[in-house]
N, C-alpha and C positions, 0 to 999 in steps of 0.2 A: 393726569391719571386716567388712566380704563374705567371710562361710565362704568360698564358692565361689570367691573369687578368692585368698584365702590359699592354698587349696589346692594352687590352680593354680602358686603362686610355691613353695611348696614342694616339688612335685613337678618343676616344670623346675628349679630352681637343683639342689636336694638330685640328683638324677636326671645331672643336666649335670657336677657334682662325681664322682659315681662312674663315668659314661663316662666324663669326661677323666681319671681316674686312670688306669681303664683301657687309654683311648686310649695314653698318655703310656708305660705298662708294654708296651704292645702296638706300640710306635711309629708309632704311628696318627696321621692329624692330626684335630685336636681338631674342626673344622667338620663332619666326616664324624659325628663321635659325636651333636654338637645335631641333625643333618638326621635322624639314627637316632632319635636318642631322640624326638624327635619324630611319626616315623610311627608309631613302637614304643605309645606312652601318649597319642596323639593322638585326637580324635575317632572316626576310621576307624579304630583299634588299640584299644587296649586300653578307652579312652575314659577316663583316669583327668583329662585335661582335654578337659571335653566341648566347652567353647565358647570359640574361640580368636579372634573376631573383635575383643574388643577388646584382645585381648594380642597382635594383627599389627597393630594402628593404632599400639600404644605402640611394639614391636619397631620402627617405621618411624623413630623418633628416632634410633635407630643408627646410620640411613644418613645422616642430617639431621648429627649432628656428626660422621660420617668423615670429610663433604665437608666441613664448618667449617675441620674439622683439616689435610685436605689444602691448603684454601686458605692458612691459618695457616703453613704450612711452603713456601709457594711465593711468592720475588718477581714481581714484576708483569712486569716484562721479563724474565726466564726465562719466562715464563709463555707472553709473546707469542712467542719465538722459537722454544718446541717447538711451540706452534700452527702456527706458520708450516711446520714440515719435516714432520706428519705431515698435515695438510689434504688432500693430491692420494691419500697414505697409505689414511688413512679412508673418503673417499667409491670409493677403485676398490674394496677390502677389501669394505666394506659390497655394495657391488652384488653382488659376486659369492656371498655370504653370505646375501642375498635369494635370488638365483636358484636357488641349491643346495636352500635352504630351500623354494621355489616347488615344484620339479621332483618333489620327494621329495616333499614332501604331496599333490601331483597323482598320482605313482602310487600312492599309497593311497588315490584316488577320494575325497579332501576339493572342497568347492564352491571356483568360482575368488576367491571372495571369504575365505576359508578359508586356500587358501593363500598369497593377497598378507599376509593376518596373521602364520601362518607362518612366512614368508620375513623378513617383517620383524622379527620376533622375534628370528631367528638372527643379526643383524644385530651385534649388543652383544657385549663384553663384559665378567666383574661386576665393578666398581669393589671389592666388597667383598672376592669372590677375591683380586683380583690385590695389592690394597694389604694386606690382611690377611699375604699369605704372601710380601708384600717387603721387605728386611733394611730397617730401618730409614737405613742409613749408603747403602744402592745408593737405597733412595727422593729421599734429599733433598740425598747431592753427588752422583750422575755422573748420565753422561749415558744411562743406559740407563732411568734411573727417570723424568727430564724426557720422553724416548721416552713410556714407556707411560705418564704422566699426559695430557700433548699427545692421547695418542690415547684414553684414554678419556673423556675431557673432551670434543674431537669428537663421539664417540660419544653421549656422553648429552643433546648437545645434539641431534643427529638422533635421538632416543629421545624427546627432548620435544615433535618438529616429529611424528614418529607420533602420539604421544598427543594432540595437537591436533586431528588428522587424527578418531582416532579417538573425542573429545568431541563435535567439533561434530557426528559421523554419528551420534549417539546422538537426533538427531530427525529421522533419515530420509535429510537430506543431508549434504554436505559443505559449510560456510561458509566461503570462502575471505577473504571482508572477516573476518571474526571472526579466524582465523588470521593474515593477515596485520597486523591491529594487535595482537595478543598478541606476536607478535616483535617488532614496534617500541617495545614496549613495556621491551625486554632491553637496550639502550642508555642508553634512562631509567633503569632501575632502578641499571643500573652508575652511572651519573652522579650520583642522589641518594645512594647509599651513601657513594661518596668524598666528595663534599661534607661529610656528617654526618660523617663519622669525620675529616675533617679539622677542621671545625670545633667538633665537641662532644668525640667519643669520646677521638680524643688526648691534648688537656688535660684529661679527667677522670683519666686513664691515668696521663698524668705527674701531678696532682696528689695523686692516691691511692694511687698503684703498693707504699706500702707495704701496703697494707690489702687482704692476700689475699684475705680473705671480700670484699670488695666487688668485686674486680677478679675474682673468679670469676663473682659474681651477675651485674656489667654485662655480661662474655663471653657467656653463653648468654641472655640478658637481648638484647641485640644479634644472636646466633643465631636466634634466636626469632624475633625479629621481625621481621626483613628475610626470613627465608622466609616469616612468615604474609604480607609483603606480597607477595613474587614469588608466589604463589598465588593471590592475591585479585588479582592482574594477569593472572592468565590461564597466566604461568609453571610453575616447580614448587618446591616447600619445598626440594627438593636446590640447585634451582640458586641461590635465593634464600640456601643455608645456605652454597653456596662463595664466591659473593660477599663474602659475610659476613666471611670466613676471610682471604681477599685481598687485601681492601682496607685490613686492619690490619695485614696480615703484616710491613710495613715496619716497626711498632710493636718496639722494643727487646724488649718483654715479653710479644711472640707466643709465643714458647718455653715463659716460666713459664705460657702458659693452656695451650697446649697440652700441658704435661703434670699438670696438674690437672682435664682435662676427659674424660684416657682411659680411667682406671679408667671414669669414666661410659657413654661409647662405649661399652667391653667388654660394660657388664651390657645394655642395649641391643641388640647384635648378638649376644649368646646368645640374646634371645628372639628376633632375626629367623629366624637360620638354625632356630631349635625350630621356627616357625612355618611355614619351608617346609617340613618335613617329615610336621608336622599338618595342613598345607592338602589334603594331599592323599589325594583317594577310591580307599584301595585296590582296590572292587571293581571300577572302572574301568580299573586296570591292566593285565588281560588283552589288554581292548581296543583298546591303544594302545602295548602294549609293545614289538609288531615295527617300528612306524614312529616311536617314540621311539629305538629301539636303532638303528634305522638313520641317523637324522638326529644321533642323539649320535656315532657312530664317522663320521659325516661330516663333522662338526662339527671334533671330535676333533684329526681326519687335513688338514682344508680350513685349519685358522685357521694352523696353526705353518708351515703351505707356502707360503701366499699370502704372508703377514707377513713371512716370509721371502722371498719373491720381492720385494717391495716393495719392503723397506726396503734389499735390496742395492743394488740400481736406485740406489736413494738413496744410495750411497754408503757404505752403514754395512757394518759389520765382520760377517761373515760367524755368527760365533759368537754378536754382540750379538743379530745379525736373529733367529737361533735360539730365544735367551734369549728375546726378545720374544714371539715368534710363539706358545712353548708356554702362557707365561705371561695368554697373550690368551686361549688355545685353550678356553674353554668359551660358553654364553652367558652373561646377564645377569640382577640381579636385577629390570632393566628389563622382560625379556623375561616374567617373571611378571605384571608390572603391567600390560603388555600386552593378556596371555592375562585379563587380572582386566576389565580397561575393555572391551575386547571384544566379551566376553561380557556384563558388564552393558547395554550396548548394543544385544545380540541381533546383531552382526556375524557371530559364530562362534556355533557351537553348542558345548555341555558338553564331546561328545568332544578336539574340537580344540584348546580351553580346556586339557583334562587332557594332552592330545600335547604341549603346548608346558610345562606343569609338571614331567611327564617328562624332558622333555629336558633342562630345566635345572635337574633334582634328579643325571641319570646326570652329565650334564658339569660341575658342581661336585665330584662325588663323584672322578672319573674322574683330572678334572683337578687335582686338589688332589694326587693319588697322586703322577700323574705329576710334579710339582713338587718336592714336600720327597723327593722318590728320587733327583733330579738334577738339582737346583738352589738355589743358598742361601737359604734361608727362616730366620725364625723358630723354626719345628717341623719344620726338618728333621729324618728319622730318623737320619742319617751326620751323628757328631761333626762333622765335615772341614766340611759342608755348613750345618751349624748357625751362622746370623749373626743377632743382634737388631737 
């Protein structure tokens, strides 16, 4: 085995175990400690892992089965009908969360190019937050949890139509034929997944449903692979991984994968969050601290107000809109991937790149606080509050 990548697993896990002790002693939530311990023994820190590029490619698996998982626990028809109530939701939300994002980058003198990045950036937010610190019983029966899936589902499919945006400009222009058959392509893909799981995946399911070891292999075996195809379509491995999750969720024996698949997830999203916190170049901090702090307490203050103004509109209950809006209130871990294509693109320069890493290192952090303080999570610090 690779000294150097031993190492590296031994100083995040061993490292991650004595934050979250501490966390846990401290009644801290546990995301805050991987994001710490990260900058703490990261490249830019301490450098005890110097090279973290291919342990943020593997950490991407994380995201790959949250969304399996979340597909896995959602019927199809619940599915379409919170689509349907937060639709008008997400795109007013989202505009106004550009524009805020737009304004503020333009008074810290970034290029107009700069800040439609930006703006777009703010736009999200992270699937991994919000389901991470959602009781599991509010996630998958009421109706506060179809709420915020509906809308971050929304969400990351306008987080996919960016990042189209911003591939095809990575040779100068924008290719709108290219774009436009990569979404037509999102119909297809739904269309062949159902087919196959109706006609192979099921009957394997019901023939073998006793043989755990095989009915786990096929699960991420079918994971796998329906993202590596939504990729190779032009799509993305997330969206390619919730399909995935979806399209079987009718299966009797969704439940038994998904709870055989989450220890897995866990170690996976330990390394993702360790990874935003090693992504990032301390010495650049100074630089971008004042218009990260301003777009995070913008952020902060804009997401739980508007969400709230929306969804009352909408008829929802004043407290649920609440619930929601705080629960949205940071950005996304889209917003990094963003800030990552970009810039390999040459869209944005470095500075702008690390504004938007900022941002969504303070508002992960921020917002995590504000949640398990006064709202039911998982990790909440208040017994009363504490729901798995």
């Amino acid at each position: 085995m690779n000294e150097a990548v031993f190492q590296s697993f031994f100083f995040i896990f061993t490292g991650s175990a004595i934050v979250a002790t501490i966390a846990i002693y401290g009644r801290q939530p546990l995301l805050v400690g991987y994001i710490a311990l990260g900058v703490l023994i990261g490249p830019f820190g301490f450098g005890w892992v110097p090279d973290i590029n291919l342990l943020s490619e593997i950490s991407e698996i994380g995201i790959i089965f949250l969304l399996f998982l979340l597909g896995l626990d959602l019927q199809p028809q619940a599915l379409v009908s919170a689509l349907k109530k937060v639709t008008v939701v997400t795109f007013i939300s989202s505009f106004i969360f550009s524009l805020i994002g737009y304004f503020i980058a333009h008074l810290f003198h970034y290029s107009p190019t700069e800040c439609l990045v930006i703006g777009a950036a703010m736009m999200f937010s992270s699937t991994l937050i919000c389901i991470k610190l959602l009781p599991t019983t509010v996630l998958h029966h009421r109706h506060v949890g179809e709420m915020i899936i509906g809308l971050l589902l929304m969400q990351d499919f306008l987080a996919i139509f960016v990042l189209l945006i911003l591939l095809s400009s990575a040779s100068g222009q924008i290719d709108i034929t290219q774009i436009g058959l990569t979404l037509l392509t999102l119909p297809l893909l739904v269309l062949f997944a159902w087919g196959f799981v109706k006609l192979v995946l099921l009957k394997l399911i019901a023939k073998f449903d006793q043989m755990g070891e095989y009915i786990f292999l096929l699960s991420i075996g079918w994971c796998m692979g329906l993202s590596e195809i939504a990729e190779v379509l032009g799509l993305s491995r997330e969206i390619g991984a919730f399909i995935a999750g979806i399209t079987i969720a009718s299966s009797p024996i969704s439940q038994h994968i998904a709870l055989k698949l989450k220890p897995l997830r866990d170690f996976f999203l330990i390394m993702f969050f360790f990874s935003v916190g090693a992504g990032f170049n301390l010495s650049l901090l100074p630089e971008v601290a004042l218009a990260a702090a301003v777009l995070a307490v913008a952020m902060l203050t804009a997401k739980p107000v508007i969400f709230r103004f929306l969804l009352e509109k909408q008829s929802e209950k004043k407290d649920l809109a609440w619930d929601i809006g705080f629960r949205l209130g940071q950005i996304s871990e889209f917003s990094l991937l963003i800030a990552y294509v970009a810039y390999k693109a040459a869209v944005i320069g470095e500075l702008a790149s690390h504004l938007i890493q900022a941002t969504a290192i303070f508002t992960f952090l921020i917002s995590s606080y504000i949640v398990i303080y006064n709202f039911p999570s998982p990790i909440a610090t208040n017994s009363k509050l504490r729901r798995d």
